[in-house]
BAFI-510669 format. One line per field, with one value per residue (C-alpha): residue number from 0; residue in one letter; x, y, z. Coordinates in pm, whole numbers, plus 50000, padded with zeros to 5 digits. Last residue first. Layout:
! BAFI-510669
nr (NUM	...)
rest (A	...)
u (X	...)
v (Y	...)
w (Z	...)
END
This chain:
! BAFI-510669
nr (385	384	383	382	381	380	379	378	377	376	375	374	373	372	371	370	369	368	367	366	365	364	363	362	361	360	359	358	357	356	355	354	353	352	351	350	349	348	347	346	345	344	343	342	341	340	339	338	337	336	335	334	333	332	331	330	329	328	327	326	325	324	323	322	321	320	319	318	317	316	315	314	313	312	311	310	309	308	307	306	305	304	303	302	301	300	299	298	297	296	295	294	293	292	291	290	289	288	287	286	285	284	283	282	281	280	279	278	277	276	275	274	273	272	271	270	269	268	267	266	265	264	263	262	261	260	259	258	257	256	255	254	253	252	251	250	249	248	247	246	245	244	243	242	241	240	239	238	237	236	235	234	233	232	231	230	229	228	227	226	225	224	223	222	221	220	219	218	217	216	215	214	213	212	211	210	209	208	207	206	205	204	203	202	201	200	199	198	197	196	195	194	193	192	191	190	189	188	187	186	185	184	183	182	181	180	179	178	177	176	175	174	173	172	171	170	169	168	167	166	165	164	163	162	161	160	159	158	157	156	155	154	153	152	151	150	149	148	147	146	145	144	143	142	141	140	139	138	137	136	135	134	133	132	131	130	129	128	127	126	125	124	123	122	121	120	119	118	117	116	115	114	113	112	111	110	109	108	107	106	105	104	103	102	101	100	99	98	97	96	95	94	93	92	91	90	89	88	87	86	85	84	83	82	81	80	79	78	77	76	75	74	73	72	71	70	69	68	67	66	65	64	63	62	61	60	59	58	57	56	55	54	53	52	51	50	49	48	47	46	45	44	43	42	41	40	39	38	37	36	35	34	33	32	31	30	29	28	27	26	25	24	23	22	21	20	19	18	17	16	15	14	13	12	11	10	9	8	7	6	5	4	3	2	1	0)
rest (X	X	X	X	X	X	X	X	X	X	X	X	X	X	X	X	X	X	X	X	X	X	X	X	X	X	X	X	X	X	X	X	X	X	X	X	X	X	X	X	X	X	X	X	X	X	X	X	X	X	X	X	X	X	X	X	X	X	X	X	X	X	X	X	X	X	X	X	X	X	X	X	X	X	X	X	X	X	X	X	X	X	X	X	X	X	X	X	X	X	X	X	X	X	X	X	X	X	X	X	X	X	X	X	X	X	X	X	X	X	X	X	X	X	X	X	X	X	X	X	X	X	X	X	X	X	X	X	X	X	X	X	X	X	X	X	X	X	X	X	X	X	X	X	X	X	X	X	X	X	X	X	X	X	X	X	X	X	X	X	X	X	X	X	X	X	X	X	X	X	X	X	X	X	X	X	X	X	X	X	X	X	X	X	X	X	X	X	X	X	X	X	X	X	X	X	X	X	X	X	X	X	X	X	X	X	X	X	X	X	X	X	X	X	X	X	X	X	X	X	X	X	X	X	X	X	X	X	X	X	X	X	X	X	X	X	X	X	X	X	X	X	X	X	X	X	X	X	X	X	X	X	X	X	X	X	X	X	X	X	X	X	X	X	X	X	X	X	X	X	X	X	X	X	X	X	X	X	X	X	X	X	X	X	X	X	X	X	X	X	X	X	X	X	X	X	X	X	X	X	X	X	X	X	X	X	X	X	X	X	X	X	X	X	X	X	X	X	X	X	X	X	X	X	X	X	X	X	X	X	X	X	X	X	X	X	X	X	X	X	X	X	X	X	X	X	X	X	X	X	X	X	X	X	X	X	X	X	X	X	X	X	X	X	X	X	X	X	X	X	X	X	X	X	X	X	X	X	X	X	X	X	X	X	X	X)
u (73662	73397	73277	73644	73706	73406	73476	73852	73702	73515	73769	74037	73768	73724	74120	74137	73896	73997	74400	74245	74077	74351	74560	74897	74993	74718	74761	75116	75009	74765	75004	75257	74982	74923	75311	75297	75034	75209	75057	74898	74564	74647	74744	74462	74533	74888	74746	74344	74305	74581	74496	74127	73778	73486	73694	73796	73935	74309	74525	74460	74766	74969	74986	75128	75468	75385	75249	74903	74853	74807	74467	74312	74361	74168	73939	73835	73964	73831	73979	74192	74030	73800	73395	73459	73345	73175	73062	72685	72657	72967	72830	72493	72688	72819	72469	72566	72841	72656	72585	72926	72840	72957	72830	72489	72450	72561	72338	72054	72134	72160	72529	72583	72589	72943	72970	73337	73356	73363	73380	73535	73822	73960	74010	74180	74447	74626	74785	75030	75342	75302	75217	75527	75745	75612	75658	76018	76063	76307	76328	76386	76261	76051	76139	75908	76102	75925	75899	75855	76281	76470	76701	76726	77085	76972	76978	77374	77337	77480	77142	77008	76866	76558	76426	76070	75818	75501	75239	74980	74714	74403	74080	73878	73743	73448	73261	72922	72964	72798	72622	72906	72848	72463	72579	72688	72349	72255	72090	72126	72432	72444	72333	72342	72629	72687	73028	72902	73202	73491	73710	74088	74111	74052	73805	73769	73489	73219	72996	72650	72435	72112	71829	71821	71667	71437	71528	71408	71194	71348	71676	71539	71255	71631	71818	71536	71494	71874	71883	71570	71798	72137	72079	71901	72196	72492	72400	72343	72695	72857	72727	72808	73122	73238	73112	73321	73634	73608	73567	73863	73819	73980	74234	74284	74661	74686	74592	74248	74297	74505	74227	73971	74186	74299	73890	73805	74087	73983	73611	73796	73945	73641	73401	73732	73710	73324	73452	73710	73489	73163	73422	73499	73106	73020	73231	73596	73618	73905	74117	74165	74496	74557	74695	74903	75134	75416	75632	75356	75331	75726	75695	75413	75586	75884	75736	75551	75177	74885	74485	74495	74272	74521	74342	74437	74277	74350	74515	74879	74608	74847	75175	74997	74781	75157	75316	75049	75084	75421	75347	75141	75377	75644	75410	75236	74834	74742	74352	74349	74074	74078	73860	73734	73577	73320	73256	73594	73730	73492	73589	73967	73926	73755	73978	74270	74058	74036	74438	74556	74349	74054	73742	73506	73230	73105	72828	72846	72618	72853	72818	72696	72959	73226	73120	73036	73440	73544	73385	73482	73845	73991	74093	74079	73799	73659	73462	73271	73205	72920)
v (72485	72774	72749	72770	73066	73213	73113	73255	73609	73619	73569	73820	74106	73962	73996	74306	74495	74368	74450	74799	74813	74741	74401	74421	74259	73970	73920	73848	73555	73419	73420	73222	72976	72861	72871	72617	72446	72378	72533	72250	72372	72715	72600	72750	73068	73085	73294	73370	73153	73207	73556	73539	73429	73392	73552	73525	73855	73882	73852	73459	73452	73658	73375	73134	73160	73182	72818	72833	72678	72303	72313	72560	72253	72011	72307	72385	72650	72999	73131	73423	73747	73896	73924	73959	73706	73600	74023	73855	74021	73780	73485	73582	73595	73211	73125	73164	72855	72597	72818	72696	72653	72276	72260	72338	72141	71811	71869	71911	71549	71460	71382	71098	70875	71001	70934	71111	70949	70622	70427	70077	70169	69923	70176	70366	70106	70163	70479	70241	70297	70631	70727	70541	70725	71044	70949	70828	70473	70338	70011	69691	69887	70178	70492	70686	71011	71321	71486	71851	71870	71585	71483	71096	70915	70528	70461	70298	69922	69790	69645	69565	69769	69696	69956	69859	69835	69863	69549	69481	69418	69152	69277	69231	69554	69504	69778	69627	69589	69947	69841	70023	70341	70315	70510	70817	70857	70968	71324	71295	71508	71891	72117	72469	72625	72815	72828	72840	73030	72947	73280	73247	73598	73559	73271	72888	72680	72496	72342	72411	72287	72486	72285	72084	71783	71543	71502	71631	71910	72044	72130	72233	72464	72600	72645	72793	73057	73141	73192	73393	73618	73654	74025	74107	73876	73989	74384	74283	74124	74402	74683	74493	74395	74744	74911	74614	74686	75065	75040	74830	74531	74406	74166	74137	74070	73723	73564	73519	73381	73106	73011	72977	72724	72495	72494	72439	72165	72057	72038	71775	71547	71470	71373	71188	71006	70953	70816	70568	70415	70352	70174	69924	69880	69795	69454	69433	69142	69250	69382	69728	69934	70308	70653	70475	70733	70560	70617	70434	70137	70125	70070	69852	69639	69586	69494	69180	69254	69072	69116	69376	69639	69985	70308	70674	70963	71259	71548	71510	71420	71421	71338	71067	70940	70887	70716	70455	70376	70292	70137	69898	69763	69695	69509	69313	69289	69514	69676	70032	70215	70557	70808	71092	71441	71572	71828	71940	71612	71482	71581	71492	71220	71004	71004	70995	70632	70524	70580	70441	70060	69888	70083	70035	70304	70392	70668	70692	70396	70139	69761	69662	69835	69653	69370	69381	69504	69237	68955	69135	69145	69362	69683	70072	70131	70450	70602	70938	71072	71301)
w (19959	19943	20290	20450	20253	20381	20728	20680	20555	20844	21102	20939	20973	21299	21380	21191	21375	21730	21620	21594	21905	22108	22213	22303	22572	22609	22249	22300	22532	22343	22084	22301	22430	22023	21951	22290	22176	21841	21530	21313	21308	21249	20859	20641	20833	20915	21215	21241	21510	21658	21722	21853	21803	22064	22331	22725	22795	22883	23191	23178	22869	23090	23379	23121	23276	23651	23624	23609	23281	23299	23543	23254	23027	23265	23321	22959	22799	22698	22359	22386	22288	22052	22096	22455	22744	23060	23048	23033	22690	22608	22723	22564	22210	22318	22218	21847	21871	21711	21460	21308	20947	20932	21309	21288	20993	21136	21449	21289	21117	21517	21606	21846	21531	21466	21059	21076	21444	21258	21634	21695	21421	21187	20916	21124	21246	20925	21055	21284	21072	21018	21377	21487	21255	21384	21770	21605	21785	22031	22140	22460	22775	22556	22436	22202	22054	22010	21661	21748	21793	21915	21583	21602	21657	21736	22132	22191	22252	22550	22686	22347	22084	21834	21615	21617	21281	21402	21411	21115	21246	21283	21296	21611	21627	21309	21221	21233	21588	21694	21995	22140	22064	22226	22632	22349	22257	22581	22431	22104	21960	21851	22123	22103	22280	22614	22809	23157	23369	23545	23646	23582	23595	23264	23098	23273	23098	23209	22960	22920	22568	22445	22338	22576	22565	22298	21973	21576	21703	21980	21757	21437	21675	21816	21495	21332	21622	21611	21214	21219	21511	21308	21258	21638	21814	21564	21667	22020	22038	21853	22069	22369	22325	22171	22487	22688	22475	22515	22882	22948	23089	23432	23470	23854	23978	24055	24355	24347	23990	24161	24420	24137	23967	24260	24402	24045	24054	24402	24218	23993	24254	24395	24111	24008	24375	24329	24021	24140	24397	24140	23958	24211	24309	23956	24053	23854	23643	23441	23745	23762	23767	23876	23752	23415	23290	23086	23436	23601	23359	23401	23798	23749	23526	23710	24035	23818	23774	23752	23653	23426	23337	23345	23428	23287	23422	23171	23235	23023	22659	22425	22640	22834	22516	22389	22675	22706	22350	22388	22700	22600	22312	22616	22855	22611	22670	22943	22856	22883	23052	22945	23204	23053	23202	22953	22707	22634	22568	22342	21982	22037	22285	22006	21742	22020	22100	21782	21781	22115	21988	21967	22113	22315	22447	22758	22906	23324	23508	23475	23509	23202	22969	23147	23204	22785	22716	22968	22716	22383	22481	22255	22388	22466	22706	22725	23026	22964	23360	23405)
END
């Protein structure tokens, strides 16, 4: 199932749009609603970003961040003409393909089945690398722990599990318990289990939303203007990335500052997300939305430690010869980033995130096990008492 999100204005192509398609779509108003957005859907489904052309060299500022956030994702310009010029510098920003504003049903349709395409060549892509690499295979003391530990958790936590499911069926119709695939070591893909926490088609209903109101006028960024002889400002290139466009340069952090008002304008209030059932809401606050991943690891899909298991379009970005290591260890509820700089892990880089995987995968033993769930737990209490 495709999730299709349109970033723009125009209220008349944003209702052809959400006619015409048979996948769930939403509208929102600018690169930030829709990062909001990306960031709590983007391992459950495969996204498409339609961006609506406007002004050539604002466009692609925006353009060019979503392509270094989010490097997998299919992005599709709506615009109806082109100079040469433009379409070569919408490409370098990251634009896949264009699509005119009144596009029939039957041009979308087209670029799906090819998405429904191009992803099983990435399973095909990821499978075929893990058949190539030398086999990761457990060590008996990790998969006796495993299964002690998950059976333990499964008989102790079991009210909790049955109240969470009758919760579940109860206040909405579907599954209870929600599949995503999920690539673990070996580069194996796998069903990553979880209960469910949203309606079931709820997200098709975002956009009858209007009561927050997208057509807001805002404030525009600050640019640093330079001409064609003009020397490109002095700016330190370290984590802060530096936005370059055909007539300015802009700090990636600078920009961010500047354009942070655009929240409160925001198509979707994903911090009221009315995908989410009230159940829902709970079950994720205290994490028991993740107990079903205990059956993943009695099925041997995972451990109880190890390096998280990622989705495929981040899988797809990690099997360069580099990041090999971090697939040559068990797929894990909890691991070492998770519990490093705790209080702070969630602004580690990904690459300090893929290095720790990495070290784990060299030196992991039962004692590092202990004190990474000991570690866990006393970070979810924390958490809970904030």
């Amino acid at each position: 199932m495709q999730y299709l999100i349109y970033i723009g204005r125009h209220k008349q192509t944003i209702e052809h749009f959400s006619t015409m398609t048979k996948d769930m779509f939403c509208a929102v108003p600018n690169y930030l609603s829709a990062t909001h957005l990306l960031d709590k859907i983007k391992e459950k489904y495969d996204v498409v970003l339609f961006y609506e052309h406007v002004v050539a060299h604002k466009d692609i500022v925006d353009i060019q961040y979503l392509r270094k956030r989010y490097p997998s994702v299919y992005m599709v310009l709506v615009t109806e003409l082109l100079t040469a010029e433009e379409k070569i510098n919408y490409l370098r920003a990251g634009i896949n393909n264009t699509i005119s504003f009144s596009a029939p049903s039957s041009a979308i349709d087209e670029m799906i089945a090819f998405l429904e395409k191009r992803k099983q060549q990435k399973i095909n892509e990821i499978q075929e690398k893990g058949s190539k690499t030398q086999p990761f295979k457990l060590p008996l003391w990790k998969r006796v722990f495993d299964i002690l530990f998950a059976s333990a958790s499964l008989v102790w936590l079991s009210p909790l599990w049955i109240l969470a499911a009758i919760a579940i069926r109860i206040e909405s119709k579907g599954a209870i318990i929600y599949k995503s695939k999920r690539v673990g070591s070996n580069y194996q893909i796998f069903d990553f289990l979880k209960f469910r926490s949203m309606y079931i088609n709820a997200d098709k209903h975002l956009n009858d939303f209007h009561a927050l109101n997208q057509y807001q006028t805002e404030k525009e960024p600050t640019e640093i203007l330079i001409g064609d002889d003009s020397p490109i400002p002095n700016m330190e290139v370290g984590d802060d990335t530096v936005l370059i466009s055909d007539d300015f340069v802009i700090s990636e952090h600078e920009y961010n500052i500047q354009r942070s008002h655009e929240q409160k304008n925001a198509f979707i209030k994903l911090e009221n997300d009315p995908r989410v059932t009230k159940v829902g809401h709970i079950i994720r606050k205290f994490s028991i939305d993740e107990l079903p991943q205990l059956i993943n690891v009695l099925k041997g899909d995972m451990s109880i430690v190890g390096n998280r298991p990622l989705p495929l379009y981040e899988a797809e970005l990690l099997t360069s010869d580099e990041y090999i290591d971090r697939f040559m260890a068990p797929a894990g509820l909890t691991g070492l980033w998770q519990v490093e700089k705790r209080g702070d892990s969630g602004k580690m880089s990904a690459e300090e995130r893929k290095q720790l995987d990495i070290l784990y995968a060299k030196t992991y033993s039962l004692w590092l096990d202990i004190k990474i769930i000991l570690r866990t737990v006393t970070a979810f209490v924390q958490k809970e008492n904030v």
